[in-house]
Each structure stands twice: as C-alpha cells, then as structure tokens.
matplotlib code that plots the C-alpha trace (Angstrom):
import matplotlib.pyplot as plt

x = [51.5, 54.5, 54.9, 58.3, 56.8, 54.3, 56.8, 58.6, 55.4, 54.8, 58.3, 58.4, 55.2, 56.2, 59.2, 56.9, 54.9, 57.6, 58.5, 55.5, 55.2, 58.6, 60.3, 63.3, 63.7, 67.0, 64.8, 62.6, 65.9, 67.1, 64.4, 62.0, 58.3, 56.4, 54.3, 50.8, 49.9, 51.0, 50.5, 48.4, 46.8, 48.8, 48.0, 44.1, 43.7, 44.0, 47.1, 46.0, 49.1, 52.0, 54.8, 54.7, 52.7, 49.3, 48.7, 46.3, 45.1, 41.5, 39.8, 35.9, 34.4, 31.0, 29.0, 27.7, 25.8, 24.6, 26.2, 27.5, 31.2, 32.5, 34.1, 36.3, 36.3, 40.2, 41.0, 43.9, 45.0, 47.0, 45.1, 41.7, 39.7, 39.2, 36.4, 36.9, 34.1, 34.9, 35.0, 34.1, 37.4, 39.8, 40.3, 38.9, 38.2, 37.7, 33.7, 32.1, 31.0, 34.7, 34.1, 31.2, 33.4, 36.7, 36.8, 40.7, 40.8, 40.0, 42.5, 40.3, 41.4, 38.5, 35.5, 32.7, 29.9, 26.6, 23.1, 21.7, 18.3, 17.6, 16.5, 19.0, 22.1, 25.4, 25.6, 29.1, 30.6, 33.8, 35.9, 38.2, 40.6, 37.5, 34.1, 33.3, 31.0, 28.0, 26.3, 23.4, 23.6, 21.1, 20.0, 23.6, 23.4, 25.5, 25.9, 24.2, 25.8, 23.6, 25.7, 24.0, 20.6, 21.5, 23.5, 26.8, 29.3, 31.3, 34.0, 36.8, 39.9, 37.7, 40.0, 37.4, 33.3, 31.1, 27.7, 25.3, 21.5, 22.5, 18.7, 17.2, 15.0, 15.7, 17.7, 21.9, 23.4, 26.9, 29.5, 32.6, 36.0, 37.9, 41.6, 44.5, 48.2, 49.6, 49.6, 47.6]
y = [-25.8, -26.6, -25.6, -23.4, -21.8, -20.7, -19.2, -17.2, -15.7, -14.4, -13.0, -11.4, -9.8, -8.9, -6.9, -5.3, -3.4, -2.6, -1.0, 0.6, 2.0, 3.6, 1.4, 0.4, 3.8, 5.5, 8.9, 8.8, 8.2, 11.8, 14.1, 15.5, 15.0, 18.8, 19.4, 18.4, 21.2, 24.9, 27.0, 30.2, 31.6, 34.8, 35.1, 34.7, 36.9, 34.7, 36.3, 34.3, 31.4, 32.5, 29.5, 28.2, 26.3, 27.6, 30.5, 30.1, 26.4, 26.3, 26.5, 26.0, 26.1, 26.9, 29.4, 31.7, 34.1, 30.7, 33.0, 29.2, 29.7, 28.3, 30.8, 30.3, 31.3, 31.2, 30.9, 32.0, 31.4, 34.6, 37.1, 37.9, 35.2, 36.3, 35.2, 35.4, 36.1, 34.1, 36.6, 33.7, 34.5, 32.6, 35.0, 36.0, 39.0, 40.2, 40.1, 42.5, 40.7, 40.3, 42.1, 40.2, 36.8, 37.8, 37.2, 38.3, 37.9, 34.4, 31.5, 29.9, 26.2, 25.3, 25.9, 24.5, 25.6, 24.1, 25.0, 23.7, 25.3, 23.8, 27.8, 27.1, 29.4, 27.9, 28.9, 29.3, 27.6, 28.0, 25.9, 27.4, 27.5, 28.5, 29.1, 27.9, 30.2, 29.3, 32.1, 32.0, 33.4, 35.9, 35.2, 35.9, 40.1, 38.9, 37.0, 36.8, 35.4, 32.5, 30.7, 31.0, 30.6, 27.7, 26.5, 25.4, 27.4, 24.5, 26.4, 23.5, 23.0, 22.7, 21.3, 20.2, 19.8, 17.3, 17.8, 15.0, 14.0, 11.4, 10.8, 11.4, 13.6, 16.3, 18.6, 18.4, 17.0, 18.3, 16.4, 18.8, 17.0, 18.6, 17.8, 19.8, 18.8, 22.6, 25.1, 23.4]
z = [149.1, 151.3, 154.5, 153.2, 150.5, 153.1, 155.3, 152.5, 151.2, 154.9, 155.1, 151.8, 152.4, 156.1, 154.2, 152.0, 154.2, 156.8, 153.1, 152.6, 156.0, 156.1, 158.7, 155.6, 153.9, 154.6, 153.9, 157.0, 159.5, 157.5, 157.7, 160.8, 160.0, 159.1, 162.7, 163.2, 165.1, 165.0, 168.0, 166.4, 169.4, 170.0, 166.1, 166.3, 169.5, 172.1, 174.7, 177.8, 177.2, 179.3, 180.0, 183.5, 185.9, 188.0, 185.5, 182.7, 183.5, 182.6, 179.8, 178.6, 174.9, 173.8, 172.0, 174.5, 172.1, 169.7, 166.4, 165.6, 166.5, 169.5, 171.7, 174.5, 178.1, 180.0, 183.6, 185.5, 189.2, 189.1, 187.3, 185.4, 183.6, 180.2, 177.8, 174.2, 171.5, 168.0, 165.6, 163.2, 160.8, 163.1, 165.2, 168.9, 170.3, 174.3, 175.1, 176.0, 178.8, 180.1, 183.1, 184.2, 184.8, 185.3, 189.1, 189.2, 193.3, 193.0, 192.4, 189.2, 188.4, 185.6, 183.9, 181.4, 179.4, 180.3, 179.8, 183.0, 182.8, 180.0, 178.2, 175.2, 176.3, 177.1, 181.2, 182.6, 185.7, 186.9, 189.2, 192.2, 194.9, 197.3, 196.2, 192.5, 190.5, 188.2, 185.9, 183.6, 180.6, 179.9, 176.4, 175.1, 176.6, 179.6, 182.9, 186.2, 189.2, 190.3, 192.4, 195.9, 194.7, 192.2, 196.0, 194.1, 195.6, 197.2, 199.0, 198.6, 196.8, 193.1, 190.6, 187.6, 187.0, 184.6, 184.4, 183.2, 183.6, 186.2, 187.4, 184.2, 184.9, 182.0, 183.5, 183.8, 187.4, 188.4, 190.1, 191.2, 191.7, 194.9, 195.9, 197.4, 198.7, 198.8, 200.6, 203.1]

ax = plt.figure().add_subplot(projection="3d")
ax.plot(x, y, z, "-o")
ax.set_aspect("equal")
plt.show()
C-alpha cells in the first residue's frame, strides 16, 4: 500500500468522525444543548439555597435514621442549620430533630455524616467559625452533643473535615482543615 493512499484513508476517516461527533454539522452551531441538570430543590422541599456568598455553604448526606434514603443535613453562616428527612418520593421534609442541630448563633462552614463509633448510625459533625460540633446519633430518635467528651471541639477558623481509619485500628480518625484571611 503506498504511502499516499495511506494518508488519504487517515484523512477521510479523520473527516468522518469529526462528522459523527458533530464538529461539521451546521445543526449543532444553531441550537443550545437541553440541560444536564435541573435545579428541583425548592420543588422537593429543600428551601435552604438563597443566592449569595457565606449563606448556605455546607452540606452533608447520609441516612441518619438507615430507612435507605439519603437525607441531607444544610449549614448556614447566617442563620439555622437545617436537616432534611427524605421522604423517599423525591421530596424532603424538616426532621423532627431540626432543633437538636440547628446551632443558629454559630457561623457553620461544613459538615459530614460519619459513624465514628462504629454502632451502625450515621453520627453528625459540623465544621465552624469557632468551635466545631460532633453528635451521635441515638439510634435514629435524635442527637446528643458529644463534642467535649469525644474532645473535638477545635475552636479555629474550621472550613472542612475527612474522617478515615488512618492507624487502622477499626475505628474512623478525623483530620479538620482550618484556615482564615477575614475578619481577622
């Protein structure tokens, strides 16, 4: 096979699939693509997404009563937390436990569900502007404030949390990420 022959095989197939993928069709220069994504949240009950910056920042998902739906636990630096219970229909509803992690004096940056004791309930922590928070989960019929006994109230500038068995020794380590340039 010559060495030109070669070449023109390469190009014509080149110009085929630039073809195929849309790259030559006048069409695709014409019309917008449909959206990926559609924002439903206001829709399935979730009212903690207001526009600007340092309001509703944080979020954590896990299934704090294990019902099998993931629900969802919202901070805010300017107001009350707010943890959502999936109704399991698309839709969330306020817990019942809302007023058990709300915290709405603190300035609350993040948060993650965990079960760090190892007992098979999802544990919440939350991340702050001060002291960060940590609450077991009492077999899915609220929360209890651990936090001094557990002796992971780091009072700094908290901005996220991972928790992983770092020494392997069973049970989850936490590692807290700190940083601040405002106010102070």
């Amino acid at each position: 096979m010559s060495r030109g022959f070669r070449t023109v095989v390469f190009y014509v197939c080149l110009v085929a699939l630039l073809f195929q993928q849309g790259y030559f069709s006048p069409a695709s220069a014409e019309t917008e693509p449909d959206p990926i994504f559609e924002d439903v949240s206001r829709q399935a009950g979730i009212t903690d997404n207001r526009d600007g910056t340092e309001k509703a920042v944080g979020q954590a998902w896990g299934d704090y009563d294990n019902d099998g739906w993931v629900d969802l636990y919202v901070t805010d630096t300017d107001g009350p937390n707010t943890l959502y219970h999936n109704n399991g229909d698309g839709t969330f509803s306020i817990s019942a436990f809302y007023d058990q992690l709300d915290l709405p004096a603190a300035e609350n940056i993040g948060a993650s569900f965990v079960d760090y004791d190892n007992d098979g309930w999802k544990d919440l922590y939350v991340v702050a502007r001060g002291e960060n928070r940590l609450f077991h989960n009492d077999a899915g019929r609220g929360f209890t404030d651990v936090t001094s006994t557990a002796g992971v109230g780091d009072p700094s500038d908290g901005k996220t949390a991972s928790w992983g068995d770092f020494d392997q020794d069973g049970y989850l380590d936490l590692y807290i990420a700190n940083w601040s340039c405002y106010p102070d």
